[in-house]
Each structure stands twice: as C-alpha cells, then as structure tokens.
N, C-alpha and C positions, 0 to 999 in steps of 0.2 A: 436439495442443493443442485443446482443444473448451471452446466459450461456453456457460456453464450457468448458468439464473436461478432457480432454485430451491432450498430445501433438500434436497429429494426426489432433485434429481437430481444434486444435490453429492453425497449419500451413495452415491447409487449407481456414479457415474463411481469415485468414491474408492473401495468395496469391489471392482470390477470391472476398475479397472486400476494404484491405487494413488495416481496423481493425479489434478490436475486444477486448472485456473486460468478463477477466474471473475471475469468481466470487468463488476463494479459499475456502473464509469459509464467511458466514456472518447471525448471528444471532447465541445462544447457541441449538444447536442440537445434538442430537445425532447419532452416526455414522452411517451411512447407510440414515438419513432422509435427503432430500432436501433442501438447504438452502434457507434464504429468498431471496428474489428479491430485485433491487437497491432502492423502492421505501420503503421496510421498514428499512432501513438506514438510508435513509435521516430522514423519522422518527422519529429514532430512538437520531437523531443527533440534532435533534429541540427540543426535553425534556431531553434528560440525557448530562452529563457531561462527557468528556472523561476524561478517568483517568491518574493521575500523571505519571504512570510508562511509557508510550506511547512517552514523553520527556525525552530526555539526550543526555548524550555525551559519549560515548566511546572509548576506543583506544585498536589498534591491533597492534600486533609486526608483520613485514613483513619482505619479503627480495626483494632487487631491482634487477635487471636482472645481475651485477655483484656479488652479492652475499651479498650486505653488508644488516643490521640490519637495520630496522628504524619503529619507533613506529608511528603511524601513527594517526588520530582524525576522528571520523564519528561522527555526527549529527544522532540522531533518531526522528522524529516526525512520527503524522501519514501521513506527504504528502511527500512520496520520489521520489523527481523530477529528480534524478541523481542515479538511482539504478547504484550499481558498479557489479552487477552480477544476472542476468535471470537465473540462471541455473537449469535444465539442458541446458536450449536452447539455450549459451550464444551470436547467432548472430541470433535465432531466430526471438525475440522482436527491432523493427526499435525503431530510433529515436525518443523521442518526449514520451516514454513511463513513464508511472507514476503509483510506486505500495500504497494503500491505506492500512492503517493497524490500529491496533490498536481495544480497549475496555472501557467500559464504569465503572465509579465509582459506581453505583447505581446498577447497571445491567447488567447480563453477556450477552452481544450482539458483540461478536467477528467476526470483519470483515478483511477479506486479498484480495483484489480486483487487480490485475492487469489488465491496461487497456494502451491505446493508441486510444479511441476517444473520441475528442475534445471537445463533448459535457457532454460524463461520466466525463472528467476531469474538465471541469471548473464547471456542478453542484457540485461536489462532494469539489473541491478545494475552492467553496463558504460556502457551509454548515461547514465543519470542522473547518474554519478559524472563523467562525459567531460562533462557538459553548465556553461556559462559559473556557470550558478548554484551549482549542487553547490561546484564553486569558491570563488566569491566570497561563498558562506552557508553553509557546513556548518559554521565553526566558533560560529557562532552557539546550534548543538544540543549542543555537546559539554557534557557535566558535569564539571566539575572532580573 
C-alpha cells in the first residue's frame, strides 16, 4: 500500500503493479504537512463518530446526449462504490475503484482516500460501516 500525490505517479504505480491508494487528505493538517497514514484512520474511526453532514442525497440538473433536461439523485455517504467521475484522469482509475471521504463530529480528522485495493477497501469498508455514525446516518443516503 503506497502514498502517491501525483498523477504521474498514480499512473505509474497502477501500470506497474495494478493498484494503488491515494491518500488526498486524511487527518486536520496543515498545508504543506504530511498527512497521516491509513492506520490513524482507522483509529480515528473506532473512537469518533462520523458526522451527520457526510450523509445525503442530492440532485443535479443535467443534459442527456440529445439535449433534453433531466434532474437527476446521487447518494452521498462516506463509501462511494460507483464514483461517476475520477477526474482529471477519467479512464485512468480501473474498475472496482472506491473513493473514501468524509469527517468526524468531535474532531476534525478529514479524510479523501481513493483507492482500488482490495485489502484498503474492505478494511476501510468494515471500519466505517462498524462506526456509531454509518449507524445512526446511512439511511439518510439511501434513494428510494
């Protein structure tokens, strides 16, 4: 599991070993410091509560390939198992890709994790879900 801030070097980890998880932001730092590592996440995610605003539901006006209008519903939690847009890269990130986000009620510990392996995602996809909030807000995302 290796920390990469670049696009250069996202492509490269990803032709070179097939994945790779990069770790956006995670922890409250300031600009220019280091963020923390995936191990104070998890942490982080076994005492604090993730906060209310990390769940909902939103809607966007679009237009379809003929031109017509149509409003459309996304889901927000912190586990987006269907990002509808990587970008800049947008065929960079393969299938199977899951971006992590979100912040805690108690404490600012702001995490944005894209990832695609298998082992980042299913600890990370255990802990959030175990966590008091995932609980007490996930149905707040769901769509009818």
């Amino acid at each position: 599991m290796g920390n990469v801030f670049d696009y250069r070097e996202i492509k490269l980890m990803l032709e070179k070993h097939g994945t790779v998880t990069w770790i956006k932001s995670n922890g409250s730092k300031w600009a220019g410091e280091s963020v923390d590592d995936l191990d104070k996440l998890i942490e982080v995610l076994e005492t604090e509560k993730l906060e209310r605003r990390c769940f909902g539901i939103f809607e966007k006006e679009e237009k379809t390939a003929d031109g017509t209008k149509v409003v459309r519903r996304y889901s927000r939690n912190p586990i987006n198992e269907n990002p509808r847009w990587l970008a800049p890269w947008d065929n960079l990130w393969p299938e199977g890709t899951v971006i992590f986000g979100g912040n805690f009620e108690n404490v600012s510990h702001v995490f944005n994790i894209t990832t695609n392996e298998p082992s980042v995602i299913q600890v990370l996809t255990e802990k959030i879900k175990a966590n008091p909030g995932w609980k007490e807000y996930y149905h707040l995302s769901v769509i009818d």
